[in-house]
C-alpha positions, 0 to 999 in steps of 0.5 A, a space after each residue: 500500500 502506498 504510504 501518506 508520504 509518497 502521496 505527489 500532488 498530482 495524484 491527489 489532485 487525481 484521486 479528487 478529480 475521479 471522486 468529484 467526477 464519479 459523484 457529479 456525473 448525474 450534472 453532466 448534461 454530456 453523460 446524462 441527457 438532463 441539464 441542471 442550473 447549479 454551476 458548482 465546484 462538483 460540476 465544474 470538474 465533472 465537466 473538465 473531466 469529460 471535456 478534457 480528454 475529448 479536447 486533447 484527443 481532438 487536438 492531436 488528431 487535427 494536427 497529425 492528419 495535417 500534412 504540414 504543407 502550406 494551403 491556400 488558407 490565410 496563415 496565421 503563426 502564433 508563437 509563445 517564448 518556448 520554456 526552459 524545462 525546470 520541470 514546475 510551471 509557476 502562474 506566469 507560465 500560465 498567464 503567457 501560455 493562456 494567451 497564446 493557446 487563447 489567440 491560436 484557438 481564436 484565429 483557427 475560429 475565423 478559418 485560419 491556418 494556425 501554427 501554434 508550435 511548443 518547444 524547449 529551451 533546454 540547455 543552460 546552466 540550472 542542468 549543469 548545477 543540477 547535475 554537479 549538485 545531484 550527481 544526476 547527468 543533464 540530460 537524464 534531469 532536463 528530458 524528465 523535466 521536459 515531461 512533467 513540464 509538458 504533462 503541465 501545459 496539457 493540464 492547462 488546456 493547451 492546444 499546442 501542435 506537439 507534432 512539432 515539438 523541439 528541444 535545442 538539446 537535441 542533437 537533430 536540433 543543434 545540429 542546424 545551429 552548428 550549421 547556422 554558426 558556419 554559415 556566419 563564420 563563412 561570412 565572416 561574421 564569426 571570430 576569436 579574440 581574447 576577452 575577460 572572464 570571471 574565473 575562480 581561482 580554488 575550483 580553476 573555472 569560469 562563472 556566469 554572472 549569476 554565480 557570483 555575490 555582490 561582494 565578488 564571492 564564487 557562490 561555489 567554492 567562497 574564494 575571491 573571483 578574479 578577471 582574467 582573459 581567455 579566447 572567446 568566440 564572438 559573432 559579428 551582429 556589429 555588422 547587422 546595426 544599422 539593418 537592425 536600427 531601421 527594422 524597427 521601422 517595420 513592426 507594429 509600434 503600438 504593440 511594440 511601444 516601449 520596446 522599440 525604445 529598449 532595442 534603440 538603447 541596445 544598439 545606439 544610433 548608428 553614427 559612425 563605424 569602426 576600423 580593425 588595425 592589425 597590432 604588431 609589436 616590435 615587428 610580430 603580428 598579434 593574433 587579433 586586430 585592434 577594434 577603433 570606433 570613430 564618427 568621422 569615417 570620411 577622415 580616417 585617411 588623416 589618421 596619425 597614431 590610435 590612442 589607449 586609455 590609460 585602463 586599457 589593458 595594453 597599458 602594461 609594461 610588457 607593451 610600453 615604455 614611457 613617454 613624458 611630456 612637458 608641455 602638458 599636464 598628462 602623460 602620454 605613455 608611447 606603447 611598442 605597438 605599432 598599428 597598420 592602418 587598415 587602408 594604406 597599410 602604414 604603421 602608425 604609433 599607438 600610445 597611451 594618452 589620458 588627453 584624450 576624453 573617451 566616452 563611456 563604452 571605448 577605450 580607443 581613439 583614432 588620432 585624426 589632427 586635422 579635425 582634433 585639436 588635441 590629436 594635434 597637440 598630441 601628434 605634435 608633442 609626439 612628433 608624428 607627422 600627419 597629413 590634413 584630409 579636408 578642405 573646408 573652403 571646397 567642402 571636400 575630402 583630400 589627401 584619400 586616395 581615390 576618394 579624394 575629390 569627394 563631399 564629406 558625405 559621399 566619401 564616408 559612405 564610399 570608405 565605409 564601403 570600401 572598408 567593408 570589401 576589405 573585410 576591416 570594418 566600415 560598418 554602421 554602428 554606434 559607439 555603444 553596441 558590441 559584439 556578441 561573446 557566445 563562448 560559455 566554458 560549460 558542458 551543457 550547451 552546443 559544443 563549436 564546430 570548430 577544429 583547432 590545427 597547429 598548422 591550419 589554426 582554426 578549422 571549421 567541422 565540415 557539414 556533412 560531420 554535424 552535428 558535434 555530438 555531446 560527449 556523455 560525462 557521467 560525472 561532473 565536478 564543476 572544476 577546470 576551465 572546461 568540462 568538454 576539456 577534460 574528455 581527451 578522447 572526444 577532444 582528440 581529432 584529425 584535421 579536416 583540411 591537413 589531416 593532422 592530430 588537432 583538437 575540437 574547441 571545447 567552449 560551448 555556445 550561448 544558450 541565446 544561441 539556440 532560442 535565436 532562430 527556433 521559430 523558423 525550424 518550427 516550421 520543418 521541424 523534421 527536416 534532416 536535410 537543411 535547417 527548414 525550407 526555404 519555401 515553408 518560411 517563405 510562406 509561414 514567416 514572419 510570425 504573426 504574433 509573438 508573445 513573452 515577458 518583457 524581460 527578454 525585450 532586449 537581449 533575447 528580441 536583439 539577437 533573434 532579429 539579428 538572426 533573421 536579418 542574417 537570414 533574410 540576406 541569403 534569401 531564406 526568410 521572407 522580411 529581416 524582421 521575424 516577429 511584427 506583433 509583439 505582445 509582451 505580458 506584464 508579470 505575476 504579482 504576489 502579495 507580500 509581507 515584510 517586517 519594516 526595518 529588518 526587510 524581512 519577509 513572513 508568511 500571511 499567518 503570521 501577520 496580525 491585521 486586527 489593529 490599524 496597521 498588520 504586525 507580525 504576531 510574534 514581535 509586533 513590529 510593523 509589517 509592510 505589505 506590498 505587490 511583488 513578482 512570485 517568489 518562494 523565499 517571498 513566500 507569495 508563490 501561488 501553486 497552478 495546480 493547486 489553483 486549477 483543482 481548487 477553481 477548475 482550469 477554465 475559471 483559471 484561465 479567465 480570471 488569468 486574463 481578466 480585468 488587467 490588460 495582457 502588458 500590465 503586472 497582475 496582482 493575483 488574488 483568489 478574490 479575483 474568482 468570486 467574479 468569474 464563477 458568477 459570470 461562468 454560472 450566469 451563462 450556464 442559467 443561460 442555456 439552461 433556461 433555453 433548454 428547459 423553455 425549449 422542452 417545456 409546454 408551448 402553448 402559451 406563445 407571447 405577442 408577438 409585439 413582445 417577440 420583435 422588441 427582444 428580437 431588436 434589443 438582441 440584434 443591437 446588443 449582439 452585434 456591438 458586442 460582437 464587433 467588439 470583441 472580435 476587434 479586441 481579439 483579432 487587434 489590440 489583443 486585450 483579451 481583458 477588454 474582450 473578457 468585458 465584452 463577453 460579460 456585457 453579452 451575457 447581461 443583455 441576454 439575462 434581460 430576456 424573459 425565459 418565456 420569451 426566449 425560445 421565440 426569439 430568433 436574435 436571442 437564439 443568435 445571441 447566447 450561440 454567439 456568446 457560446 462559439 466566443 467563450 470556446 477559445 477562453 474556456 474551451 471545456 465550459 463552452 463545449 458542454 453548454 454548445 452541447 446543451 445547445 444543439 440538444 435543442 429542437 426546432 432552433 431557429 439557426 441553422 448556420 451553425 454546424 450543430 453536429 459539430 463541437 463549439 470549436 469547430 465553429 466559424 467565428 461569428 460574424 456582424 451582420 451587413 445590415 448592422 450600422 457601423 461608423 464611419 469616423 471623422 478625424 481633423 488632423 488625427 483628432 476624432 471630432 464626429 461619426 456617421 453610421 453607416 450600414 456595415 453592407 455601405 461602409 465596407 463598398 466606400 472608396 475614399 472619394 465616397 467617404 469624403 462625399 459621404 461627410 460633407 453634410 455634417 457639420 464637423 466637416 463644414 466647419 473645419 474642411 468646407 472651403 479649405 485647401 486640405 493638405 491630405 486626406 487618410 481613409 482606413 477601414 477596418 472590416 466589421 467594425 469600422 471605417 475612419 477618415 482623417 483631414 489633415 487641416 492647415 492649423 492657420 484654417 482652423 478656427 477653434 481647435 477645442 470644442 466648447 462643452 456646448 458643442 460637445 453635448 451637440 455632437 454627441 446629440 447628433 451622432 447618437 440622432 444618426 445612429 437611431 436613423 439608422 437602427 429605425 432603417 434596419 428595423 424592418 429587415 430584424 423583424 
């Protein structure tokens, strides 16, 4: 027998379930044939529990009789930030994962092709920890996790298309990100150089920057962390900075906001280039270039000397000798490096100067005397001679070879130009912006596929060998510079190119290397020939909707774009910018408890709030209570699956979504539940009442006086809200204000009398609708009561596939006879509305828009007469049409209205659209 002790939540969640199911079952209207009004927690389960399975069944066998080719349906890709696998979904996990199963539901509603793929982020250091901690391999921790993680994600209701799974610790998967890393090296865009490194002296290992204390302390071994220099490899996104500045021109900037701002910061506007000076010293080549940023490309030929601030680290005695000067008050120390300019191939001096004022991201400087004064007072103290390369009377560039004879601006563009062709820089870039070190001295990641050789030097692993399989290490010590190091046999290889002993490079990449191209290999998920097709991602890409935390605004979206630039210039994907609509979810917050002055944080049950401020019960100091993101040391954790079997998976998801817009933090509080359980048992009266109306004694029949008004109070009401939602959904993506809707709805359909329902066509029309709406925000909920609904004889609606389930409906439609507003806009600003029937206002061009507004007295008092500077017209199918006047300002006479003026407007506007309704009336009846 199983003891108490080895109970997992998961099987007593499972225990419960099966008990609660077995006893409500009678309320199944699914199992039983009879509908009962009481919405309770025994219900609720019952009702996932039948719904549940069917759902997932029939969300496996949709996508596996796909046969995953394009079709001549509107594509829609949406994509949610696939996880790392830590094995426990917490409730921010919830809150992204709703939405994205939420839109993908939606738009496979309206007739699209949906790509909703799922994935893993899964290799990182937490598997690495795990396995140095646990004894446990990384791979063994990180597929389990993977499971229970997924097992999670289906509890939740999710309809991901597992048929295209992936995990980037697959050697099928990183296989093409090997691939993807020697197509850039073949560009060159991939290098070595030396870089700093946080390096523990006692366990002689590199740390991440998690891994160490404020203090400077290793979390592993205690000792004092030091910095030292090792060979890293870089991936050249410099080179992509200036396409990456202008692509944020090509995305949705009202879902994008603020994040446009943070990848502008990132990058930094490009004003300048910079220039690889090979270093020699004393006549011997240094193996890496020396990197100088500058804003004056043009003038570069006027180079004298290259400057070192006095932190740079060849500011050591192994490079310099010093240099004083008497004429000024810094010293200027002349190193034994010679640099060789990029262009000319002259040797120029490189010293070490503190004259000069660097900006707070360069160490380096290019000495051009004649646009500085102090690289002329540096040049001549020194004694280096230099050559002037502008002149200003003729506002052209001399002394530059070829480009001389040419403007400021045409020379710097030619030199960039040239720069490039000769692989020595010249491209656009800000002073801020770096490249990216992808090297990390860890197992668990994707080893580089590169070959060191004594004779060739760096070789890379020809593609037919890929992928560089991980080596299994049964043990690991998190000691040494590297795991992969210490495995001779795996490390020990001929060659490629001279056939002789040589050995693997054993630095792994990134993980951001893995998650910056995993939404196109969704797409041909089990290609063994090439990273996807060329044609899927033509047709698939860009993805249409991509959604995560705004903690990954900079970092993550900066280099999956640069990815996909890389990949637009071969020609593979459609546009340089993967993800045109971005909806970034604000954070989960707990409740917290603190106690004031030690900063302390305490449990709910040990706060006192009887008095006037809460306590803390032991002590009776003071506690501050506060909203913070969910944290067990916070001990304001919320557990989903405890959440779910509590209020259900549906009543979850709702109030997940409800009340706070997607991109706003979320204080979760179970109160928040109160509300939506009242809702959900609203809409299940609803159905019961049609049910049991529909079943009932017919004979008394009411006027039908009483039958038209429902029938005109329902047409107006659903088609607002339909509208309505549809335009949250499918637009601005506020699922809350679409939740808002949805109530609003359900209010006017409880207006009806239950006698009158089955009578009425438009409240038949109006409670499907509310149905066939709810399916993809509460799937299990509205499948039953759909259920419940074609149970019904003699409907009214036959436009509904009733032996079909609620989602494999068509997403409802608004009528063509419904008004719908044509906006008036002067200069941007909305100053009135005429209605139009929707059946009019989508067969408007322009010309008839603008004919359409003349007569109202907006547009005689600001248009009529005037010289308009350019007229906009926008329609948005179904919901409505706007048309904007730009004004000369010196035209306008008044550019606010009075309060007067406003009531008369809204007067108008509200006359216009009861015409409207009186005109349609005839064709409701």
């Amino acid at each position: 027998m199983m003891s108490s002790k080895t109970l997992t939540w998961s099987t007593l969640k499972y225990l419960r379930l099966k008990i609660n199911y077995s006893n409500s079952c009678r309320s199944i209207f699914s199992k039983t044939g009879q509908w009962e009004k009481a919405f309770n927690l025994d219900v609720r389960q019952a009702v996932e529990s039948h719904w549940h399975p069917i759902l997932n069944q029939q969300n496996s066998s949709k996508h596996l009789k796909q046969d995953h080719i394009k079709t001549d349906r509107p594509k829609q890709y949406v994509l949610s930030m696939f996880p790392y696998p830590s094995g426990k979904l917490h409730m921010g996990h919830v809150r992204v994962y709703t939405i994205s199963d939420v839109m993908a539901r939606y738009h496979r509603l309206t007739g699209k092709e949906v790509i909703h793929p799922m994935g893993w982020d899964a290799f990182g250091l937490p598997a690495e920890n795990a396995a140095i901690e646990r004894g446990e391999r990384p791979d063994v921790w990180t597929y389990g996790n993977i499971e229970s993680t997924k097992k999670q994600l289906d509890e939740l209701g999710c309809s991901f298309d597992w048929e295209r799974e992936l995990a980037t610790c697959h050697p099928q998967y990183y296989r093409w990100t090997q691939y993807l890393f020697l197509k850039m090296f073949e560009a060159g865009l991939v290098y070595q150089k030396d870089a700093e490194v946080n390096w523990d002296p006692v366990d002689q290992t590199v740390l991440a920057d998690e891994q160490i204390s404020d203090a400077g302390i290793s979390w592993r071994s205690g000792a004092k962390v030091e910095k030292r220099y090792l060979r890293q490899w870089y991936i050249r996104t410099t080179a992509y900075a200036q396409s990456l500045w202008d692509g944020l021109e090509e995305v949705n900037k009202v879902l994008w906001k603020d994040v446009v701002q943070l990848q502008r910061h990132w990058i930094g506007e490009c004003n300048g280039c910079r220039f690889d000076f090979k270093l020699k010293l004393e006549g011997e080549e240094l193996p890496e270039p020396l990197s100088v940023f500058t804003d004056s490309p043009e003038l570069v030929y006027g180079a004298s000397h290259i400057c070192l601030s006095p932190e740079h680290r060849f500011n050591s005695p192994q490079y310099c000798q010093e240099h004083g000067n008497p004429k000024d008050e810094s010293v200027t120390i002349v190193t034994r490096l010679r640099a060789v300019h990029p262009l000319t191939g002259e040797e120029l001096p490189v010293v070490v100067s503190d004259a000069v004022q660097y900006d707070e991201f360069n160490d380096t400087h290019i000495g051009i005397p004649s646009k500085s004064e102090v690289d002329q007072q540096v040049a001549g103290s020194l004694g280096f001679e230099w050559t002037p390369v502008s002149d200003d009377t003729q506002g052209t560039i001399v002394n530059s070879q070829e480009f001389s004879g040419l403007t400021a601006g045409e020379a710097r563009k030619a030199i960039m130009e040239h720069a490039k062709t000769l692989g020595v820089g010249g491209h656009a870039v800000s002073s801020r912006l770096r490249d990216w070190l992808i090297s990390r001295q860890r197992y668990w990641g994707t080893p580089i596929p590169i070959i060191h050789c004594p004779s060739c030097k760096a070789v890379p692993v020809p593609k037919s060998d890929l992928p560089v399989e991980l080596p299994v290490i049964t043990q690991l010590t998190g000691r040494g510079a590297s795991p992969l190091a210490s495995d001779e046999e795996w490390g020990s290889v001929n060659c490629p190119k001279c056939g002789g002993p040589a050995r693997r490079e054993t630095d792994t990449m990134d993980t951001f290397v893995d998650s910056s191209w995993y939404f196109v290999r969704f797409l041909d998920y089990h290609n063994t020939k090439e990273p996807f097709r060329q044609d899927l991602a033509h047709h698939y890409m860009p993805v249409d909707l991509y959604i995560g935390g705004k903690e990954h605004a900079v970092l993550h979206l900066y280099f999956a774009r640069f990815f996909n630039h890389f990949l637009h210039s071969l020609d593979l994907v459609p546009q340089r910018e993967p993800f045109i609509n971005l909806l970034t979810q604000g954070m989960v917050m707990g409740q917290t408890f603190r106690v004031k002055g030690t900063g302390r944080y305490i449990q709910p049950k040990d706060v006192d709030f009887s008095g006037s401020k809460p306590v803390e019960k032991e002590t009776g100091n003071q506690v501050v209570v506060d909203w913070e993101k969910m944290s067990k040391s916070k001990h304001n954790g919320v557990d989903p699956q405890e959440v779910m079997s509590e209020f259900g998976i549906d009543s979850t998801r709702l109030c997940i979504l409800s009340n706070v817009a997607p991109q706003s933090n979320r204080k979760w509080s179970n109160e928040e539940f109160k509300g939506i359980l009242h809702w959900q048992g609203r809409m299940w009266a609803l159905v019961a009442d049609l049910i049991e109306q529909c079943r009932g004694d017919n004979s008394n029949k009411p006027s039908q006086e009483d039958i038209d008004k429902v029938n005109t109070f329902m047409f107006e009401n659903r088609n607002y809200f339909l509208k309505e939602v549809s335009f949250h959904m499918g637009k601005t993506f506020l699922l809350n204000a679409a939740i808002s809707r949805l109530q609003g709805l359900t209010n006017a359909l409880k207006k009806t009398q239950p006698t009158l329902m089955r009578h009425s066509v438009q409240f038949e029309r109006g409670l499907c609708d509310l149905v066939v709406m709810m399916a993809p925000l509460a799937p299990h909920l509205a499948s039953e009561m759909w259920a419940g609904l074609a149970s019904i004889p003699n409907k009214h609606c036959h436009h509904y596939l009733w032996d079909k389930g609620v989602l494999e409906q068509a997403w409802p439609d608004v009528d063509q006879d419904y008004p719908l507003p044509l906006v008036i806009k002067i200069n941007g600003q909305e100053s009135s509305q005429v209605f139009v029937a929707r059946q009019q206002l989508e067969a408007l061009t322009l010309e008839a828009a603008h004919d359409l507004v003349k007569m109202s007295s907006v547009y005689q008092e600001y248009c009529e007469g005037r010289e308009l500077e350019d007229v906009q017209f926008h329609m948005e199918p179904g919901y409505e049409a706007v048309i904007d006047f730009s004004v000369p300002s010196t035209g306008q006479r008044k550019e606010k209205l009075t309060k007067q003026e406003k009531k008369l407007r809204k007067k108008e506007m509200q006359l216009k659209k009861k015409q409207m309704k009186q005109q349609n009336k005839q064709s409701v009846m």
